[in-house]
C-alpha positions as CSV (number, residue, x, y, z in Angstrom):
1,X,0.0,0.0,0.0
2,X,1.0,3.7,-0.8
3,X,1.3,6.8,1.1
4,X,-1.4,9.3,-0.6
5,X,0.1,10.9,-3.1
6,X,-0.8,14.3,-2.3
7,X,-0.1,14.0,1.0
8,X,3.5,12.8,0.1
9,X,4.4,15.3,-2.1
10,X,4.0,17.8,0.8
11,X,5.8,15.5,3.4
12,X,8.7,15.3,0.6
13,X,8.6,19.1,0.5
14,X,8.7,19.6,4.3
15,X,11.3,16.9,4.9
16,X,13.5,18.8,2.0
17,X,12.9,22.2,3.6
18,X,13.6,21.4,7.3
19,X,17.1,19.6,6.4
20,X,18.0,21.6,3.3
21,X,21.2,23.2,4.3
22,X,22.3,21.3,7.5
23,X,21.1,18.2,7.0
24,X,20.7,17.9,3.2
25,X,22.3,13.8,3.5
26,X,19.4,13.1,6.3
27,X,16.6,14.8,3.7
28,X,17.5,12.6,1.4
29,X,17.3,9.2,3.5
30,X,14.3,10.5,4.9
31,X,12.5,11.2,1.4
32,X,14.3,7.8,0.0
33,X,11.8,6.2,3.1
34,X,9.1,7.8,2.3
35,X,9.0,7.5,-1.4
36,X,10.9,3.6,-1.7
37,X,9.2,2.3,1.5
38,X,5.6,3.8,1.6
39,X,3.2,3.9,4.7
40,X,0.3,2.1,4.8
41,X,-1.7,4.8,4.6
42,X,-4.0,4.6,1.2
43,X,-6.9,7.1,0.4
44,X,-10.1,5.8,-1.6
45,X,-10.1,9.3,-3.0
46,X,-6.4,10.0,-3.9
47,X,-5.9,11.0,-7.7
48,X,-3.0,12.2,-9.5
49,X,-2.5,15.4,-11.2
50,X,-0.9,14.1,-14.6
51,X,-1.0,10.5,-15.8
52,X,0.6,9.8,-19.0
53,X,0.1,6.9,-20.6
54,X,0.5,4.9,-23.4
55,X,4.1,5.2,-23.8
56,X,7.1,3.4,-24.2
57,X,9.5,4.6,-20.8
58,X,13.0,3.8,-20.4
59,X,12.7,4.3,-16.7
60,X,17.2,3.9,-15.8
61,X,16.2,2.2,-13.0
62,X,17.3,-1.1,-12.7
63,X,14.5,-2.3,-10.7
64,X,12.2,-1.5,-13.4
65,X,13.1,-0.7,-16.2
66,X,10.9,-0.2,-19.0
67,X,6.8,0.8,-17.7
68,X,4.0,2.2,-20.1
69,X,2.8,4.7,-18.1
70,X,3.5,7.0,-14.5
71,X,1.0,9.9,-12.5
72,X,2.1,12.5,-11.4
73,X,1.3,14.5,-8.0
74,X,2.2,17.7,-7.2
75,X,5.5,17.9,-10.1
76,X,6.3,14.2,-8.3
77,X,5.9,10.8,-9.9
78,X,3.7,9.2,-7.4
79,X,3.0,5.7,-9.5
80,X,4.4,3.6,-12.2
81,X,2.5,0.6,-14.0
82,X,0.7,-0.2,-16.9
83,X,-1.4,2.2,-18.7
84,X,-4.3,0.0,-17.5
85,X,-3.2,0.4,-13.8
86,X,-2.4,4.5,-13.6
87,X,-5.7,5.2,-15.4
88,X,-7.0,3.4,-12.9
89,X,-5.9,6.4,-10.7
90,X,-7.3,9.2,-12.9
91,X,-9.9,10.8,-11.0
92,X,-12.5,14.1,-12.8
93,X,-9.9,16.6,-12.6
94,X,-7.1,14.6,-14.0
95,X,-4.9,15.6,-16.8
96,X,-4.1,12.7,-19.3
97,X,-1.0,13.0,-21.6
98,X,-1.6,10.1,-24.1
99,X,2.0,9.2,-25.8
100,X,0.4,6.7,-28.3
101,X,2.7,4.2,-28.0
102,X,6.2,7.1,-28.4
103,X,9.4,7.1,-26.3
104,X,9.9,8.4,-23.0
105,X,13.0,9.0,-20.5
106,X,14.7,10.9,-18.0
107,X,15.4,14.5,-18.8
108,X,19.6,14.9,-19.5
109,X,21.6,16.4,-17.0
110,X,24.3,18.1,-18.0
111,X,26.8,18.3,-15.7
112,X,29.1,21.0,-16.8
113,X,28.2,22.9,-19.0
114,X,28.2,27.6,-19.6
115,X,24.4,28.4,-20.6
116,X,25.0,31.9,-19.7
117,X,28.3,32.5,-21.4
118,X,27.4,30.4,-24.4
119,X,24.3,32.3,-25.3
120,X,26.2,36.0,-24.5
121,X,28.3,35.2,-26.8
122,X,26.8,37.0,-29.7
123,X,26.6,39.8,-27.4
124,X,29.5,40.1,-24.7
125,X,32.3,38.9,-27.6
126,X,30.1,39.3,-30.9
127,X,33.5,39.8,-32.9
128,X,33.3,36.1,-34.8
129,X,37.1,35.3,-35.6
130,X,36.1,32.0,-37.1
131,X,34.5,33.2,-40.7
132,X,37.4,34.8,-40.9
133,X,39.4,32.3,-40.5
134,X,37.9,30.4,-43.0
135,X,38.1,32.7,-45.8
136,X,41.7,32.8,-45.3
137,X,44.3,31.1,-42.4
138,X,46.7,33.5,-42.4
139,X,46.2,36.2,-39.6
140,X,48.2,39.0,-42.2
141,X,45.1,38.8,-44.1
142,X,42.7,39.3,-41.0
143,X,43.1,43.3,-40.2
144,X,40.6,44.6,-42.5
145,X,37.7,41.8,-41.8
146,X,38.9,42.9,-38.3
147,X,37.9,46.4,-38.7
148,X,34.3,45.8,-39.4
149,X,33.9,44.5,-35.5
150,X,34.4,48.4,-35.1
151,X,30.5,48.7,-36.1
152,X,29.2,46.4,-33.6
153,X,27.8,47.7,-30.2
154,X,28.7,46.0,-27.0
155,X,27.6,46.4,-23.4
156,X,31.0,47.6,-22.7
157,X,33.8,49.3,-23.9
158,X,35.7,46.7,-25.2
159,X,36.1,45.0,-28.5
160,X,35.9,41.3,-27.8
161,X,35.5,37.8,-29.7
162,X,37.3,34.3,-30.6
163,X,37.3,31.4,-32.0
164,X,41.2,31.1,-33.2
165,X,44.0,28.3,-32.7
166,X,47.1,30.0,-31.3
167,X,49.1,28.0,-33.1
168,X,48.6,30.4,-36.2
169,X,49.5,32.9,-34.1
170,X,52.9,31.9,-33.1
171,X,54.0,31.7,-36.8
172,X,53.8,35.5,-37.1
173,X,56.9,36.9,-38.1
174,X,55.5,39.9,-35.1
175,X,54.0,40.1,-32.0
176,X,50.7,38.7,-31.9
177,X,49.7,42.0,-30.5
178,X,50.7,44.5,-33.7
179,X,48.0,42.8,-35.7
180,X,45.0,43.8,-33.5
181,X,47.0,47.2,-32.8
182,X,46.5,47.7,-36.6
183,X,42.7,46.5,-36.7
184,X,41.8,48.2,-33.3
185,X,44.7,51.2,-32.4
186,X,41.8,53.2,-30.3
187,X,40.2,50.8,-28.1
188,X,40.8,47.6,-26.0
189,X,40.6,44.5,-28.0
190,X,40.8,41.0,-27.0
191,X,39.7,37.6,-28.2
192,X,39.3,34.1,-26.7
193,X,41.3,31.1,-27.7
194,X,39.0,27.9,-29.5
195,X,39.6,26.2,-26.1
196,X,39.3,29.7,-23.7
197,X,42.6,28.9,-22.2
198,X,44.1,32.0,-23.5
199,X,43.6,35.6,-24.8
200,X,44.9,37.0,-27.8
201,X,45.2,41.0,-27.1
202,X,46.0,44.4,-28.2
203,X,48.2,46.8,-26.5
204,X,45.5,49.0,-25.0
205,X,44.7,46.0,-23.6
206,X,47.7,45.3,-21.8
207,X,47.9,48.8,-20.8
208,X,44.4,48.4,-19.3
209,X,45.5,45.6,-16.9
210,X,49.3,47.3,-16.6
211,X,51.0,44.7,-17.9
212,X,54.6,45.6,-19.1
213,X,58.0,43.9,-19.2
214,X,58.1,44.0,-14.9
215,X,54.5,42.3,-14.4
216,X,54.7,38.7,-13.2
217,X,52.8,35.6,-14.0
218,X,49.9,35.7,-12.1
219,X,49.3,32.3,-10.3
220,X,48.1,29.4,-12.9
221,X,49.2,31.9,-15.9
222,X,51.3,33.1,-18.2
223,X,51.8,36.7,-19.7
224,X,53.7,35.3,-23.0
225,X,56.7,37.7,-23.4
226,X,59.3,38.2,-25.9
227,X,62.6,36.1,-24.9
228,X,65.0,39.0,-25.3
229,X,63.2,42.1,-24.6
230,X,60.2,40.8,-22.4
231,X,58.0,42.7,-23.9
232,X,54.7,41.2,-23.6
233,X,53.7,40.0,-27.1
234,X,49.9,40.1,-26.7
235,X,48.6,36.7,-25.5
236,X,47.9,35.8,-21.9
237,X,48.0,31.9,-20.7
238,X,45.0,30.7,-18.6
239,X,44.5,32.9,-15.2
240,X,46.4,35.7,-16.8
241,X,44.0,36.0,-19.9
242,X,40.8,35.2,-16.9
243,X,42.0,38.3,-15.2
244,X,41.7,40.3,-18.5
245,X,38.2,39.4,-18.6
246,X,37.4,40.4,-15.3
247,X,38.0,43.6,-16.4
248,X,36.5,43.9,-19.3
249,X,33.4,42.1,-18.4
250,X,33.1,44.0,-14.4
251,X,29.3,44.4,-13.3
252,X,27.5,47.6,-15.0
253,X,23.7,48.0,-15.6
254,X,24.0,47.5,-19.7
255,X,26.4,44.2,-19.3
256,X,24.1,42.8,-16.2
257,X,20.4,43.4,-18.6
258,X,22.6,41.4,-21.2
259,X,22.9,38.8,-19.0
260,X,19.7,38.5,-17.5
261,X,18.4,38.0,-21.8
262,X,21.5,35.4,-21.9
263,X,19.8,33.4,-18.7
264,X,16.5,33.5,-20.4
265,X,17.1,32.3,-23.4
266,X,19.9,29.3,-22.4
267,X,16.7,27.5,-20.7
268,X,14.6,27.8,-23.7
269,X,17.9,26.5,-25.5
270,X,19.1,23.6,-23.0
271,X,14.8,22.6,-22.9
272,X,15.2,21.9,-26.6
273,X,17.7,19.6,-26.2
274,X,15.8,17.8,-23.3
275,X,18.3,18.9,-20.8
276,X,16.7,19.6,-17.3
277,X,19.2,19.7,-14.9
278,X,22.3,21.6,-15.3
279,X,25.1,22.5,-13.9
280,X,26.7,25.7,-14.8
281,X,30.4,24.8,-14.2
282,X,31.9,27.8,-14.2
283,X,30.1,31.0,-12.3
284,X,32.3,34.2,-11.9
285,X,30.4,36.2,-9.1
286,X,32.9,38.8,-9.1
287,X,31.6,39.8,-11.9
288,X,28.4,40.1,-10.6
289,X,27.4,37.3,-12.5
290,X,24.8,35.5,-9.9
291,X,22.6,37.9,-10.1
292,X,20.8,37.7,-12.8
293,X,20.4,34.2,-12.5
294,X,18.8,35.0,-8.9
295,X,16.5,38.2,-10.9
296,X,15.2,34.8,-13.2
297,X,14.7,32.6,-10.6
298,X,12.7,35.4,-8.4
299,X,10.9,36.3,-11.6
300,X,10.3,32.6,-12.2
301,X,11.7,32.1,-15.2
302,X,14.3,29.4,-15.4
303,X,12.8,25.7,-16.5
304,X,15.9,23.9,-15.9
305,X,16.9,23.0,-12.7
306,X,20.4,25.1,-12.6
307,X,23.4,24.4,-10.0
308,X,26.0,26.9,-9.4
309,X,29.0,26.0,-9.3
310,X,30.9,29.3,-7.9
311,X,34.4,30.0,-10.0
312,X,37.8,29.8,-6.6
313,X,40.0,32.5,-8.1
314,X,43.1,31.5,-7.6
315,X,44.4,35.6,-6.6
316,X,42.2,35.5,-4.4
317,X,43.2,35.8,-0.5
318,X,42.3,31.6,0.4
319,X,40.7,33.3,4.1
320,X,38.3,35.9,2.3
321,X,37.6,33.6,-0.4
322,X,36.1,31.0,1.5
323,X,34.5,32.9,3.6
324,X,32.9,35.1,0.7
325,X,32.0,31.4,-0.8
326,X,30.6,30.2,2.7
327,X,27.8,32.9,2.5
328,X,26.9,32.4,-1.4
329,X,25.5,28.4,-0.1
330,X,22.1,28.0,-0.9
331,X,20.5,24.5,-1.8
332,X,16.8,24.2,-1.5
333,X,15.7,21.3,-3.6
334,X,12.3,22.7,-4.5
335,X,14.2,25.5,-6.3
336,X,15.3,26.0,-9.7
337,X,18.2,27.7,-8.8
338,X,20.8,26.1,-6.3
339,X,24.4,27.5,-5.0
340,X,26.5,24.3,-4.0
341,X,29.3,23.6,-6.3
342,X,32.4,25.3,-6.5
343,X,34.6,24.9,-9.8
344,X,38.5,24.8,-9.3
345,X,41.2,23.9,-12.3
346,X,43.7,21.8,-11.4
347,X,45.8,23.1,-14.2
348,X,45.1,24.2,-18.2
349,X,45.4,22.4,-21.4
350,X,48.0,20.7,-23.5
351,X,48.3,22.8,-26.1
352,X,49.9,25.7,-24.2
353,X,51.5,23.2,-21.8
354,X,49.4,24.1,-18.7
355,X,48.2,21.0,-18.7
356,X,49.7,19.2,-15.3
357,X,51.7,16.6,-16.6
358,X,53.5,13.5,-14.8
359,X,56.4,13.7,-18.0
360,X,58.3,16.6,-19.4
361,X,56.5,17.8,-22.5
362,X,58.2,17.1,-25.5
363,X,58.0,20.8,-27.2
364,X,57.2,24.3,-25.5
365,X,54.6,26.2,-27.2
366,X,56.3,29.0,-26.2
367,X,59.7,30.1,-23.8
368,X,57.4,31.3,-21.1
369,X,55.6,27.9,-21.3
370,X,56.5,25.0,-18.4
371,X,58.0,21.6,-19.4
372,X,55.3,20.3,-16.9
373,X,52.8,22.5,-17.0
374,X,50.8,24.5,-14.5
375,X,48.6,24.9,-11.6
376,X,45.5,27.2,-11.3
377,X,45.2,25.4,-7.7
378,X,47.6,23.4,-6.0
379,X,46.4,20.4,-4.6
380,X,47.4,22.1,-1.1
381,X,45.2,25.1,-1.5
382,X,42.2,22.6,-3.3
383,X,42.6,20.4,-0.2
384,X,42.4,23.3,2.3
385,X,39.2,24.8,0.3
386,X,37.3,21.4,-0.1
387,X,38.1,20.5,3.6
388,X,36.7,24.1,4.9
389,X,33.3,24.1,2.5
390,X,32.5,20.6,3.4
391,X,30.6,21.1,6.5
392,X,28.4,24.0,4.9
393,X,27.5,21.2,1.7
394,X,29.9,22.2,-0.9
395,X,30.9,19.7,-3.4
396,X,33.7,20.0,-5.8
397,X,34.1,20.1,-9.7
398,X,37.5,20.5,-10.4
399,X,39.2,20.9,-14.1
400,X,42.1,18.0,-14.5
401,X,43.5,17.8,-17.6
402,X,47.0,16.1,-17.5
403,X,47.7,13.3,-15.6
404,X,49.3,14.9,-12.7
405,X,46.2,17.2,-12.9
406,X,43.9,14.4,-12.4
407,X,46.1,12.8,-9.4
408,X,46.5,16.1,-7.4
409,X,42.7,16.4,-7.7
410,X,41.9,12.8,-6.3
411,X,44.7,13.8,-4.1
412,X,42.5,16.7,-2.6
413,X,39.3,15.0,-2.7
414,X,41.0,12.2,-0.6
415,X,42.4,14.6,1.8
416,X,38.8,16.3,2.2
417,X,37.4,13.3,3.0
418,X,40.0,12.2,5.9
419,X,39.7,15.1,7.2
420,X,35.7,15.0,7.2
421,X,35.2,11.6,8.4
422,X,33.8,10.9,4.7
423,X,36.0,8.7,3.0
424,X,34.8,6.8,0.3
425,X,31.4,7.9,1.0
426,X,32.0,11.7,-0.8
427,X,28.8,12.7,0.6
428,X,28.9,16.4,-0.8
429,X,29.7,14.8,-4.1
430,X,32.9,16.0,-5.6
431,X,33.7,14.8,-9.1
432,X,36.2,15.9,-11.3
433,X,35.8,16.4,-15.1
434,X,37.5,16.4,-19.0
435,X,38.6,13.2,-17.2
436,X,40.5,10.9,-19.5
437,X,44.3,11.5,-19.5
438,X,45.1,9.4,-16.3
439,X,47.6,7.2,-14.6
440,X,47.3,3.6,-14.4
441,X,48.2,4.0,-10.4
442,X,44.5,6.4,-10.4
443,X,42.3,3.9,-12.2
444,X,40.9,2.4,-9.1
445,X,40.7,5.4,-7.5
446,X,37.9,7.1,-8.5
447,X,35.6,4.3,-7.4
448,X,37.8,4.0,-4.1
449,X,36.6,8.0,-3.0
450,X,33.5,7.4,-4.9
451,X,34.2,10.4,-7.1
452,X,32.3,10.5,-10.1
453,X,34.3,11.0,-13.4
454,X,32.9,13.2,-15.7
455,X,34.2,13.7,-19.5
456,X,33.1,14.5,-23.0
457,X,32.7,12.8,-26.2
458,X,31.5,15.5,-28.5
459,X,34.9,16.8,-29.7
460,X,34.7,15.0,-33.2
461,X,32.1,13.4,-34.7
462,X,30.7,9.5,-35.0
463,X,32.3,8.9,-38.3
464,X,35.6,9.7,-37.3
465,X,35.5,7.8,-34.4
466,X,34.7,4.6,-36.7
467,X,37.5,5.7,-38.7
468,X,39.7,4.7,-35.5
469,X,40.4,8.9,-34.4
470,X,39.0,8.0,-31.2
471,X,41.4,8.7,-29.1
472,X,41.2,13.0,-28.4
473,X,45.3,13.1,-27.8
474,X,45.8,10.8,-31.2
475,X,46.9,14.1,-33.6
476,X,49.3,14.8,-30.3
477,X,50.9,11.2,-30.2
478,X,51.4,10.0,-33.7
479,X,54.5,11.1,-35.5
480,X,57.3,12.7,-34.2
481,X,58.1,15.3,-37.0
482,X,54.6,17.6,-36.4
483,X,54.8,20.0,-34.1
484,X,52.0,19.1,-31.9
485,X,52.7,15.5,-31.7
486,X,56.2,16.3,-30.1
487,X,54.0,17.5,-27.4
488,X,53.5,13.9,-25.7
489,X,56.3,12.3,-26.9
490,X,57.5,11.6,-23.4
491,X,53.8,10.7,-21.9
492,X,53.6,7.3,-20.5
493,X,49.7,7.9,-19.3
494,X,46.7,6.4,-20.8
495,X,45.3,10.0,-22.5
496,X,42.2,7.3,-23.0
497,X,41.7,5.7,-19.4
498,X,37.8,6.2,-19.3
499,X,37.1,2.3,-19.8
500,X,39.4,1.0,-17.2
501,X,38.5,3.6,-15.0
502,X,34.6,2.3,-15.9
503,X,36.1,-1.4,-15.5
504,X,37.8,-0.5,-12.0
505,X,34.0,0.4,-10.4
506,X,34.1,4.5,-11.7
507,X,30.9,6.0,-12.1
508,X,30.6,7.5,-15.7
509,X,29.6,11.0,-16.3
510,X,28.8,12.4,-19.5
511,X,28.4,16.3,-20.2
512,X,29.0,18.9,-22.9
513,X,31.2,21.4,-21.8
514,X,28.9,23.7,-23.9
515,X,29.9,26.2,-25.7
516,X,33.4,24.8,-26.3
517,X,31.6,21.8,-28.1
518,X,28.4,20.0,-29.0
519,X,25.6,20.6,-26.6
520,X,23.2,18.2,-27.7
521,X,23.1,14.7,-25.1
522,X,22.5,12.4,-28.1
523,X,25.6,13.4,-30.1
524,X,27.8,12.8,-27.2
525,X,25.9,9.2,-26.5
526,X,26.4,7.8,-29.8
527,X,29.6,9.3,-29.7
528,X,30.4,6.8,-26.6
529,X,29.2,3.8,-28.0
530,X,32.7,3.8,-30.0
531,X,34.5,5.7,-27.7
532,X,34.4,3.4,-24.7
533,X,34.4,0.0,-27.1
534,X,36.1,-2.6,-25.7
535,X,34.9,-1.4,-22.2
536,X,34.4,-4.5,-19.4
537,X,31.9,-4.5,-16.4
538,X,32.3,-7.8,-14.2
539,X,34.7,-8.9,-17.0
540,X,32.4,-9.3,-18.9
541,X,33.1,-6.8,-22.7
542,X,30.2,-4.8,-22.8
543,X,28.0,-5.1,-26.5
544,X,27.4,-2.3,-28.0
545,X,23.6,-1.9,-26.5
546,X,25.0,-2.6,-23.0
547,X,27.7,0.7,-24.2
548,X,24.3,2.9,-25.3
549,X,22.6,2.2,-21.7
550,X,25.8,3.2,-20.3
551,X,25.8,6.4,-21.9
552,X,21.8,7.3,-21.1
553,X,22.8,6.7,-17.9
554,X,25.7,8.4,-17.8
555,X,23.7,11.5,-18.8
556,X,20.8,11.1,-16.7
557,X,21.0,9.2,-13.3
558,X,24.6,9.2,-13.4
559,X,24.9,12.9,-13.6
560,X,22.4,13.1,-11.0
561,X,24.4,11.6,-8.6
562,X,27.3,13.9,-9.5
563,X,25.3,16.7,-8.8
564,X,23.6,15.4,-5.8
565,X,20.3,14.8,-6.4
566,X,19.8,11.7,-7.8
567,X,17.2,10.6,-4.5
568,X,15.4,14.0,-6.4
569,X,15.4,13.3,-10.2
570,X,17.6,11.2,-13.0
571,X,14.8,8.5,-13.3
572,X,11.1,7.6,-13.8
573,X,11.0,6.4,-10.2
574,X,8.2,6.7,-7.3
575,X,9.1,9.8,-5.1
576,X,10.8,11.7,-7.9
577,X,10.0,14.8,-9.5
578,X,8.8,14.1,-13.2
579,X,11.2,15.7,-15.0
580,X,11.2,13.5,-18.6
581,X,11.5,13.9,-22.2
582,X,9.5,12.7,-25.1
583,X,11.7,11.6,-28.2
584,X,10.4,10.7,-31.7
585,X,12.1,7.4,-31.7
586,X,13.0,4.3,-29.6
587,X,16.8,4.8,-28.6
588,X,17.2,1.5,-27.4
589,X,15.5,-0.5,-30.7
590,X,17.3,2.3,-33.4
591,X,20.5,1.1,-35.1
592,X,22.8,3.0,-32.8
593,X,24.8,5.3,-35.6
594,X,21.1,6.7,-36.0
595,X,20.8,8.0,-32.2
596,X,22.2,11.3,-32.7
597,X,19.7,12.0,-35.4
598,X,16.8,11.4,-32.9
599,X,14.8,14.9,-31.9
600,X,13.2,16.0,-28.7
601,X,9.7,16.4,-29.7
602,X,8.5,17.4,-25.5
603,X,10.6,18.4,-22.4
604,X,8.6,18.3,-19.1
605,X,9.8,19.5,-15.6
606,X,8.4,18.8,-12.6
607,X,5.2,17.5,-14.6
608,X,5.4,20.9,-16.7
609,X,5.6,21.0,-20.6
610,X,8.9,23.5,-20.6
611,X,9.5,22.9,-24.9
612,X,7.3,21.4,-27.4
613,X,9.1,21.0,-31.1
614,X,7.3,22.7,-33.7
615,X,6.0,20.3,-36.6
């Protein structure tokens, strides 16, 4: 028998509320007791809000999964059956969504990914370098398309953009910086690296910030500099070109309404790709940038559920910062806006050797560059941070890149939970991400803490995968005589560990890293069904079907673990809120190369229709 559906909704809501901030671990048990367990309590009267029916549900939970129909009380599933049984339940007033006979699921959760930044982008750094670039490679020919950027309006007195590969830029025969000087000699321009790990700039730029031969590299940076004059040629490394941008993009009234319309319209964009949960890795609130994701949630306006996770600047003061961090917490569950990640990088990226690495890099990008790479955050100052937000309910994504990037941020998470009585249970949930380059030594690791390990598969597409590129570090390891390659030459690290970390007991997360790649869930899944081939579970080689369930669930309950909430959503389960998609085609019966050509037709949250594809 079943607790009254009505009457458990509100129980889940006060048992939420009570224990949302102190005692967010005991809500959940509590709820999981309610919901899994039941009281025998049933009501002759009790009908459901919502009953669909008629539908073919891929529920990701193991205990059930496949069911033709669920009700829905108060935005919570309250039942699961067979159509027959949950119209049983219907009572007068009860709103029936017929699927006739199409595909249901969990909603995605994407669990890193920039909605705000992503959308702005036509706005904050409208200046599109990559047109350009494809009418012609060579950055000579660039100044006068340049000059036309000069027209657009921005809400701020910069000129900014991207979408170039440093790599063209350090075949100039001059600074990087006397080619935007030419296009832009009045005003401050700067534009973002492909991978945002760097700025190309101007010299009003640099003089902006004050950065001259004397200025030093700011703490996981590098202010690139001329090896004989050190003069500063116009491109800034990591936290130096992050620091640029919290400049240019500082809190005013013009820049904050532009955000608030960037909030807006990445729900309407993440609901059309079925995405309701979301966590928005990256969140500079120095810049003001919470709040106007607090002005949408007031004005009710967000129809994803979105997690902050709050950017740790590294030149920052480590006292003031977590403090300042301690007092940003919020995590109510019933809201669609919740404050209880913070995002540190380990280190950077290969290809300007910030990457952490184990092994010397073979080749330096540049003279400023470090044979093995850099660190945003030690794993001394993560350590000290994640031990000192746990007891307020802080979990931690953290960047890691390079293999010594990944090891010093297991090697934090581990400390943390010593020194929090939680290890191996990783109860705020922690998880680091981009996780692929990794020791053999850290395999077993990540199921060891219980750290989930997040990573992306939307880099290149399905075809060249089959074509055997599906390894992300392959165009850096093969050949000695390109530049690039010479990069890894000395790596001994698995820059592909994601199956044995899967076959060691890891839990597999899946997310975009949107607006740096593909945002849609279904490109990345199919993506993974040749990207983790060969993967065992038991030791047992999982098939190819087995590989596609691994990836919905990867992006679904998976990812809701990650972020904390999978007792809340990531499954058509009892006690959940019904947060599901409607697709226009079976993913589990299609030939697999034909998944990422499937379309969200409906995205529901909390029992709400949130998108509805126009026919």
């Amino acid at each position: 028998m079943h607790l009254y559906p009505r009457f458990r909704a509100v129980l889940k809501k006060l048992i939420v509320r009570v224990f949302a901030v102190k005692h967010w671990s005991l809500a959940k048990r509590a709820r999981s007791f309610v919901f899994t367990f039941g009281l025998s309590i049933q009501f002759a009267t009790a009908s459901p809000d919502t009953i669909v029916v008629n539908a073919t549900v891929y529920t990701v939970d193991r205990a059930r999964p496949w069911v033709e129909a669920f009700a829905i009380t108060d935005g919570v599933i309250s039942e699961v059956g067979t159509s027959h049984e949950i119209k049983a339940l219907a009572g007068q007033g009860t709103h029936v969504i017929d699927l006739d006979g199409r595909f249901a699921m969990p909603g995605f959760h994407d669990a890193h990914i920039h909605p705000m930044e992503g959308v702005s982008l036509n706005s904050f750094m409208g200046c599109d370098l990559i047109p350009i670039i494809e009418a012609d490679p060579d950055p000579e020919t660039w100044v006068e398309p340049l000059k036309k950027c000069n027209e657009l309006t921005f809400p701020h007195d910069w000129v900014l953009g991207g979408g170039h590969d440093n790599s063209f830029l350090m075949a100039l025969d001059r600074h990087p910086k006397a080619l935007l000087d030419d296009a832009f000699p009045d005003k401050p321009a700067a534009f973002m690296e492909k991978s945002s790990h760097s700025m190309w700039v101007n010299s009003l730029a640099l003089s902006r910030l004050e950065i001259d031969a004397e200025s030093k590299h700011p703490q996981g940076g590098k202010i690139f500099k001329d090896p004989k004059s050190r003069e500063p040629i116009g491109i800034l490394s990591d936290s130096a070109g992050d620091e640029l941008m919290h400049s240019a993009l500082a809190n005013n009234p013009k820049l904050q309404e532009a955000r608030f319309h960037a909030v807006i319209e990445s729900q309407a964009l993440m609901s059309s790709y079925g995405i309701t949960s979301a966590v928005n890795a990256r969140l500079y609130w120095l810049r003001g940038n919470l709040i106007p994701w607090q002005r949408a949630a007031d004005e009710g306006l967000l129809t994803v559920r979105n997690i902050m996770s709050l950017w740790a600047y590294p030149h920052l003061d480590d006292d003031d910062q977590i403090a300042l961090l301690q007092r940003m917490y919020s995590n109510d569950s019933d809201s669609m806006l919740r404050v209880n990640k913070v995002k540190f990088y380990s280190d950077g990226v290969p290809e300007l050797n910030s990457a952490a690495v184990s092994q010397p890099y073979g080749y330096l990008v540049h003279s400023d560059a470090e044979l093995l790479g850099g660190n945003y955050f030690t794993q001394e100052r993560m350590a000290r941070y994640i031990s000192e937000l746990y007891p307020v309910g802080f979990g931690a994504l953290i960047h890691a890149i390079g293999d010594r990037g990944a090891h010093e941020a297991l090697n934090a998470i581990e400390f943390a939970q010593r020194a929090n009585n939680d290890l191996g249970v990783n109860q705020n949930r922690h998880y680091v991400t981009h996780v692929n380059w990794v020791g053999e030594d850290d395999y077993r690791r990540f199921s060891e803490l219980n750290v989930p390990a997040d990573t992306q598969m939307n880099y290149i597409e399905y075809e060249e995968y089959q074509g055997g590129a599906f390894n992300y570090y392959d165009e850096l390891s093969s050949g000695i005589e390109d530049t690039w390659s010479r990069l890894l030459i000395n790596n001994v690290a698995n820059t592909m560990a994601m199956p044995e970390i899967i076959s060691e007991g890891g839990r597999l997360v899946i997310s975009s890293d949107w607006d740096v790649s593909e945002i849609d869930p279904l490109f990345s899944i199919q993506n993974a069904t040749v990207e983790l081939k060969g993967t065992q579970v038991g030791g047992k080689t999982l098939a190819e079907k087995d590989l596609l369930k691994l990836a919905i669930r990867a992006y679904t309950l998976n990812a809701a673990y990650a972020m904390n909430q999978e007792m809340l959503t990531g499954s058509i389960s009892v006690g959940k809120f019904a947060d599901f998609i409607v697709i226009d085609r079976n993913l589990l019966t299609v030939p697999v190369e034909t998944v990422r050509e499937a379309r969200v037709e409906q995205t529901y949250v909390a029992g709400e229709l949130v998108y509805e594809a126009s026919h």
